[in-house]
C-alpha positions in Angstrom: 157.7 138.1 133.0 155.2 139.9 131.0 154.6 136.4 128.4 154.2 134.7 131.5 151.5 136.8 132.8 149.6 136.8 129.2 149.5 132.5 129.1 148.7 132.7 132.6 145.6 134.6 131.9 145.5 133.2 128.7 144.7 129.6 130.5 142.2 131.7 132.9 140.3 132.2 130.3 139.9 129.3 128.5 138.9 127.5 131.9 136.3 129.8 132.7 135.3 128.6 128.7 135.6 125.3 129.5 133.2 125.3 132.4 130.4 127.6 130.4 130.8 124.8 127.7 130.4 122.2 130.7 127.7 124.2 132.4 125.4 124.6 129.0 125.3 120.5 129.0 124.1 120.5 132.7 122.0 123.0 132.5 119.5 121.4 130.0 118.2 119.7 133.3 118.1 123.0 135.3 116.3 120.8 138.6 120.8 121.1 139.9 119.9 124.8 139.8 117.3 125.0 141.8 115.4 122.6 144.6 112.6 123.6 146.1 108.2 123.2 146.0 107.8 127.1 146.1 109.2 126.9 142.0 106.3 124.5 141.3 104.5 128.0 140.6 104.9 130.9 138.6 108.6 131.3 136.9 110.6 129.6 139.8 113.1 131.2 142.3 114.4 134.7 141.9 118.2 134.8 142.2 120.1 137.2 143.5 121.3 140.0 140.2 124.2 141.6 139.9 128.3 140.6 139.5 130.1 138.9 142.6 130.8 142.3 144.0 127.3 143.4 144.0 126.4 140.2 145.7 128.7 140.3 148.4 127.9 143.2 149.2 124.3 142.3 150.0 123.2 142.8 146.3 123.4 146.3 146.4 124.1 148.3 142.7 121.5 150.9 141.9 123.6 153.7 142.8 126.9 152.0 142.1 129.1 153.4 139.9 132.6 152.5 139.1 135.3 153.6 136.5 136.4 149.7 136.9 133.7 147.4 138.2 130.8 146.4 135.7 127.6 147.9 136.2 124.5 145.2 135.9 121.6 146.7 137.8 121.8 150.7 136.5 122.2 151.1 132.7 123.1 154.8 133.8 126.1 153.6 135.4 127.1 152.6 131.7 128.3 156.4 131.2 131.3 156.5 134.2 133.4 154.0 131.6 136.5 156.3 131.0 138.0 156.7 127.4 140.3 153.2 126.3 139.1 150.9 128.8 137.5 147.9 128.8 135.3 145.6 131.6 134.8 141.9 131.5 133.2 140.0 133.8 132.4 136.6 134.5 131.6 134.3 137.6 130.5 130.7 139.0 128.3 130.1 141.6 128.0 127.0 144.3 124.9 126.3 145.7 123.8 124.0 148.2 120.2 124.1 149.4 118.4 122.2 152.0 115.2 121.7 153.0 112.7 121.0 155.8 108.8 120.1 156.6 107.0 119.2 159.5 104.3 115.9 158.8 101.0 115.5 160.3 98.7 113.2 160.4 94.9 113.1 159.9 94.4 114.5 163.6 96.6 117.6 163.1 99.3 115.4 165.6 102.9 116.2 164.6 104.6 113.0 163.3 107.8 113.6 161.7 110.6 116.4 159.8 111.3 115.5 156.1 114.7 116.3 155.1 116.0 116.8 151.6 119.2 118.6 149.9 120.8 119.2 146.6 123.7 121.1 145.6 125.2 122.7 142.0 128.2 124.9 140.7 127.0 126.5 137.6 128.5 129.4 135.6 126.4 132.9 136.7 126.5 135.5 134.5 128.9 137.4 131.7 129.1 141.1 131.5 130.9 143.4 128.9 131.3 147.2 129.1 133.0 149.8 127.2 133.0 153.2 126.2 131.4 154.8 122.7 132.7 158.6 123.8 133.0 160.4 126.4 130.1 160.3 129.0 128.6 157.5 126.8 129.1 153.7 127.9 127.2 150.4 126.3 126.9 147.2 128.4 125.8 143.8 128.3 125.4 141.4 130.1 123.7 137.4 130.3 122.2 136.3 133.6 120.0 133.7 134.9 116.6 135.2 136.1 114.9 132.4 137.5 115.2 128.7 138.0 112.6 125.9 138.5 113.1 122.7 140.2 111.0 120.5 142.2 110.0 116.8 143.1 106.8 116.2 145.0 104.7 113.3 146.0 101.7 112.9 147.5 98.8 109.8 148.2 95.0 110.1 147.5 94.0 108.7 151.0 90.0 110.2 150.1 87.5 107.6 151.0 85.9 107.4 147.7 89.4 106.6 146.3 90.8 104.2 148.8 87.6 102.8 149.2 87.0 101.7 145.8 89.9 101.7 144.1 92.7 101.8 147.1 95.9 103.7 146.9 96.8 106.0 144.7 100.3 108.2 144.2 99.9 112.2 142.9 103.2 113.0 141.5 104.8 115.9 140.7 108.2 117.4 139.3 109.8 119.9 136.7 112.6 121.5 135.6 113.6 125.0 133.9 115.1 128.6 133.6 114.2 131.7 132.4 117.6 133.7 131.3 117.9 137.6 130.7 120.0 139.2 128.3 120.4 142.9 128.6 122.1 145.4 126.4 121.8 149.0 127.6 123.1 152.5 127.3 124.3 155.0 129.5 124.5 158.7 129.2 125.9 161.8 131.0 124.4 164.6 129.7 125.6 166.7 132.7 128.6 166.3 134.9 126.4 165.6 138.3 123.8 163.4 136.4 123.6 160.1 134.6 121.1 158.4 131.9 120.4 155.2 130.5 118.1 152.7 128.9 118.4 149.0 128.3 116.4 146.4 126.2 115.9 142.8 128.3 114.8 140.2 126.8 113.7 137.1 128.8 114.0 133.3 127.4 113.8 130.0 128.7 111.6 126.5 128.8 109.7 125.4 131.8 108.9 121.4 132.0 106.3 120.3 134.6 105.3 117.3 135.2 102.3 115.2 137.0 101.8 111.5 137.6 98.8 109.7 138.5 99.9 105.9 140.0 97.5 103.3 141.0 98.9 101.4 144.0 97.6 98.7 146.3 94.8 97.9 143.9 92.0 96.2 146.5 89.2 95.8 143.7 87.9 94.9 140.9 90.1 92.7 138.2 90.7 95.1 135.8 94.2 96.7 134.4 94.4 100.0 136.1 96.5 102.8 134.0 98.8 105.9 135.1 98.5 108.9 133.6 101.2 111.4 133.0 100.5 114.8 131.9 103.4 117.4 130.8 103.3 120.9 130.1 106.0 122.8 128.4 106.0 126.6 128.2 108.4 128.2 125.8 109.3 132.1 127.3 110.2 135.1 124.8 109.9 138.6 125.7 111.3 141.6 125.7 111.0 144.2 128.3 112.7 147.8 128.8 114.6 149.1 131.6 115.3 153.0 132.6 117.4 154.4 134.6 119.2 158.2 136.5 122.0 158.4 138.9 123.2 161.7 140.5 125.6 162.7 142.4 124.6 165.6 145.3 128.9 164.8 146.4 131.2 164.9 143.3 135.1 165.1 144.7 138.2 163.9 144.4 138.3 162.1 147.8 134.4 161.0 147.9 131.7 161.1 146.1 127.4 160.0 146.8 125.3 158.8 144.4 121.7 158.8 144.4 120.1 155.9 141.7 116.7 154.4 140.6 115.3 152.1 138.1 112.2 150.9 136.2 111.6 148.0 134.6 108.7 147.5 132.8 106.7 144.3 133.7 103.9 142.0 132.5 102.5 138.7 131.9 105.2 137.1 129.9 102.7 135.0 127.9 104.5 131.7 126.9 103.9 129.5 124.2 102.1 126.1 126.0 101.6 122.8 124.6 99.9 119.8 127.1 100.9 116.1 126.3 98.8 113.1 128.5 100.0 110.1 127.9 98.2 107.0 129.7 100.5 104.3 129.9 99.5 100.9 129.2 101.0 98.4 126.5 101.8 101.2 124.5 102.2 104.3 125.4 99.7 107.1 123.8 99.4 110.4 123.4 95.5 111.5 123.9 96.0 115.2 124.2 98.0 117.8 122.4 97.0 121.3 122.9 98.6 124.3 122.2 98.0 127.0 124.5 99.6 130.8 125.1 97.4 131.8 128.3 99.4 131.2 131.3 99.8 133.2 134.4 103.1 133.3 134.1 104.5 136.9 134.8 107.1 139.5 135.6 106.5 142.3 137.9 106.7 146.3 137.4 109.7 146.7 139.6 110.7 150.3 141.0 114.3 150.8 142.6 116.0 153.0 144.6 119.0 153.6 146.4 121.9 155.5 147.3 125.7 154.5 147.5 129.3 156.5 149.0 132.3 155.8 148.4 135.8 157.5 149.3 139.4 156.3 148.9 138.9 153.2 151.2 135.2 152.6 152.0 132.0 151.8 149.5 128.4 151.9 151.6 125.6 151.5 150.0 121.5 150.8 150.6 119.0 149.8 148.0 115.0 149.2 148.5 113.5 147.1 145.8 109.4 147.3 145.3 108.3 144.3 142.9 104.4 144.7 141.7 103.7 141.2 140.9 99.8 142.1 140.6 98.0 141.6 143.9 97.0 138.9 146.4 93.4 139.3 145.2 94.2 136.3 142.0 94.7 133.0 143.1 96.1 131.2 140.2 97.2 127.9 140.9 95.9 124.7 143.1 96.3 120.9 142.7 94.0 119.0 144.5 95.6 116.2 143.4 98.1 116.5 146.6 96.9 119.4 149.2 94.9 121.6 147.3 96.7 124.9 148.9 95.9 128.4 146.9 98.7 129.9 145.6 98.7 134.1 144.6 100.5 136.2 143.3 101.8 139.4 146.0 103.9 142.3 145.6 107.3 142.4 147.3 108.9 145.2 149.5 113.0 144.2 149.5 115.9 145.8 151.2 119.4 145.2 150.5 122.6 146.6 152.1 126.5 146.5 151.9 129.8 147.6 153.1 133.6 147.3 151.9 136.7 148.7 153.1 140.2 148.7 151.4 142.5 149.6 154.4 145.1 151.2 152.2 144.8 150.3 148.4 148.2 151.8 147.7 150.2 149.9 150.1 153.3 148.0 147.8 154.6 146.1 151.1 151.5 144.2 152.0 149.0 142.6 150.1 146.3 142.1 152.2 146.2 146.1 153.1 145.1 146.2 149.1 142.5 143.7 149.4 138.6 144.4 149.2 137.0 142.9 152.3 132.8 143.4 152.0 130.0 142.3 154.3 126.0 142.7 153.0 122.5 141.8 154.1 119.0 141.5 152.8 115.3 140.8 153.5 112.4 141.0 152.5 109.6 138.3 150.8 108.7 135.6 148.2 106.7 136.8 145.3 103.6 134.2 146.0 101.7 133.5 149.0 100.3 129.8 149.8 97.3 129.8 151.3 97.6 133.1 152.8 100.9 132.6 154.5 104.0 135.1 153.1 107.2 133.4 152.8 110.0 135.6 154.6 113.4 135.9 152.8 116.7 137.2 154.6 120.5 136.6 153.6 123.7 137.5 154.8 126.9 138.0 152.8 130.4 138.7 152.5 133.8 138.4 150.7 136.9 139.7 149.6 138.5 141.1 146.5 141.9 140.1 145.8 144.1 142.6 143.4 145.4 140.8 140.3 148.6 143.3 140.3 149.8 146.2 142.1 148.2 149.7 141.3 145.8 147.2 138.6 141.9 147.5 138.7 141.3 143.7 137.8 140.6 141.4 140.7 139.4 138.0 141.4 136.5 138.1 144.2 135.3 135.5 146.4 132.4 135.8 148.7 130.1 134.1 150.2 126.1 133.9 151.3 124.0 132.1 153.9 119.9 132.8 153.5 117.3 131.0 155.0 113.2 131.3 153.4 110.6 130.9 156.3 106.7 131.1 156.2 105.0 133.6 158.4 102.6 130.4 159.3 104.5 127.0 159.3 101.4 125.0 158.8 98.3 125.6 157.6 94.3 123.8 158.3 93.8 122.9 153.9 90.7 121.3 153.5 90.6 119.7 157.1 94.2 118.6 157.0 97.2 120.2 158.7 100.2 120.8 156.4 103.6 122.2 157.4 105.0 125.0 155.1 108.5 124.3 153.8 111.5 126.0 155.4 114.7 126.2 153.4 118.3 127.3 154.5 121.3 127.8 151.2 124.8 128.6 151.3 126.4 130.0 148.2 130.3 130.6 147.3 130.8 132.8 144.5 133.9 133.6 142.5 134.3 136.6 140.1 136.7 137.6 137.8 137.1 141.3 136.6 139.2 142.3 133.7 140.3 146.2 133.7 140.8 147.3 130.3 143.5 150.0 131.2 145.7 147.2 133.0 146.5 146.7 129.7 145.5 143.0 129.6 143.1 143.8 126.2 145.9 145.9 124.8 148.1 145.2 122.1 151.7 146.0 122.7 154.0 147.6 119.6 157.4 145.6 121.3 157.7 143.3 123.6 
């Protein structure tokens, strides 16, 4: 019974290889991972951090702290790892994203929605944990931070241009991720309070691209060329997290934890090099530059939050400040298709979760052992566009299925439905009227945990 267990875990694993090998090839065009015109700017979308648990659970984790769940958002959490055990974690993610904008036309008159989707499954992160002594823990994990991906058009209808010249196509599209890598300790110097510190480092490359088409030429005899610029921005950093938990309810039964974090932020300051090719017999490179000033940051980010749990219930509430550097900077426009301002802002977030386990030592029925979790956020995007905040909320939930009876591993699936709208859902840009993007995802998540005390990482002296 027992070989059979081992190969069948044995297979687990080398599937969830399989698909990080598959994933790596598809993610060298990193547009599958994410599909929308906010990522045109800055370093893309934000996803949500954590494991599968955290997520379900709304994306809650600063105060968590579990004996046999990995710890990814507290490096203090590091220290609960009891004495010969072991945590590994790993999880794939589906994502389906859609979105929607309202068209106007040169009176401000509505004239039609635009509709556009895209959907992914890519491997989401890999987290190790383990003990060095007692009260001290090391983790690490690997994570996506951010994804770009975006495909935008737009035509030159100016008179000067379509009066002398005619039609002519602005468009642009890129591709990228920025991944973190985090390796951390955690300390318990006292019995009610934990310590820890973690090193981050940040890397990734960022393709965007912009087209200029001639169409419709109505003058002249000439040969009319396109131009195509891209810019490529190389990312690698390294940053510093810090973290406490305490605990003002330490028992047997229950227990609260209080938690906060600081990460250290900062302008990330890429590598850049511009290519402009104009294309006509043969195309020609006519610029190369290399250039490492780019607005391209990460914010100070201060977290706080505070989690219970008892023998069948986890609750927990986090609040998430993100100092991105002001509204007052407005670092990004192309004229070439609406000319809209785009800024940096500083984000207020607030995440919460719930799971129960009606009776986790029930051997008759299985489902009285499983996890079942509900969560919720909200908060804002990190840029503004013309003014206009872009509101963020997201609902989750999910369940945790026990590998074996009175075992700490699991296999959890959950799931999450968020929607992005702007506070104004058009704007008046240089006397046109353009609708702001609204977007709506649904994500399906599934985790595997592996308890080191289950025995799965031990070696056995007879079989």
């Amino acid at each position: 019974m027992r070989n059979r267990r081992v190969a069948f875990w044995a297979a687990l694993m080398v599937a969830v290889m399989s698909l990080s090998a598959a994933v790596e090839v598809s993610a060298q065009n990193s547009s599958v991972n994410a599909y929308s015109p906010y990522t045109m700017y800055g370093i893309g979308e934000l996803g949500t951090h954590g494991n599968a648990i955290n997520r379900m659970m709304g994306g809650v984790g600063v105060a968590w702290r579990s004996t046999q769940m990995a710890s990814m958002l507290n490096p203090a959490g590091y220290s609960a790892m009891r004495r010969k055990s072991f945590i590994l974690d790993v999880s794939a993610e589906g994502y389906f994203l859609s979105n929607r904008q309202n068209k106007y036309d040169t009176t401000g008159a509505y004239l039609r929605q635009a509709k556009n989707a895209k959907n992914t499954v890519n491997l989401r992160e890999i987290a190790v944990q383990m003990p060095l002594a007692k009260g001290l823990g090391v983790g690490f994990s690997l994570s996506p931070y951010s994804n770009v991906g975006y495909n935008m058009y737009g035509d030159d209808l100016s008179q000067d241009v379509a009066g002398n010249l005619g039609r002519v196509q602005y468009k642009y599209y890129g591709e990228g991720d920025v991944t973190q890598v985090k390796f951390g300790v955690g300390w318990r110097p006292i019995k009610r309070m934990s310590v820890g510190v973690a090193m981050l480092y940040y890397w990734g490359d960022i393709m965007r691209h912009y087209r200029a088409t001639p169409e419709n030429v109505i003058t002249g005899s000439g040969i009319y060329s396109s131009t195509t610029g891209i810019d490529t921005y190389d990312v690698s950093k390294f940053k510093m997290q810090a973290g406490i938990q305490v605990h003002p309810i330490m028992q047997s039964r229950h227990m609260l934890t209080l938690g906060a974090t600081y990460d250290l932020g900062g302008d990330l300051t890429p590598s850049m090099v511009k290519y402009v090719y104009v294309d006509n017999v043969l195309s020609s490179v006519v610029r190369n530059v290399e250039d490492d000033a780019l607005p391209l940051r990460l914010p100070q980010q201060v977290s706080a939050g505070a989690y219970y749990q008892s023998l069948s219930i986890r609750a927990g509430v986090d609040y998430v400040y993100q100092n991105w550097g002001g509204q007052n900077e407005n670092y990004m426009e192309n004229d070439g298709v609406i000319g809209i301002p785009v800024a940096y802002t500083d984000t207020h977030t607030v995440k919460a979760g719930f799971e129960i386990v009606p009776k986790g030592s029930d051997v008759r029925h299985y489902y009285n052992r499983m996890a079942y979790r509900v969560g919720f956020s909200f908060g804002d995007y990190y840029q503004t566009f013309a003014g206009s905040n872009i509101r963020q909320m997201s609902v989750t939930a999910g369940i945790g299925l026990p590998v074996r009876l009175f075992g700490n591993s699991s296999v959890d699936i959950g799931f999450e439905f968020g929607m992005r709208n702007p506070a104004n859902e058009k704007l008046f840009v240089n006397n046109k009227t353009i609708g702001l993007v609204k977007q709506r995802y649904y994500k399906i998540a599934i985790g595997l945990t592996l308890f080191g005390e289950d025995r799965w990482f031990q070696r056995h002296k007879f079989n």
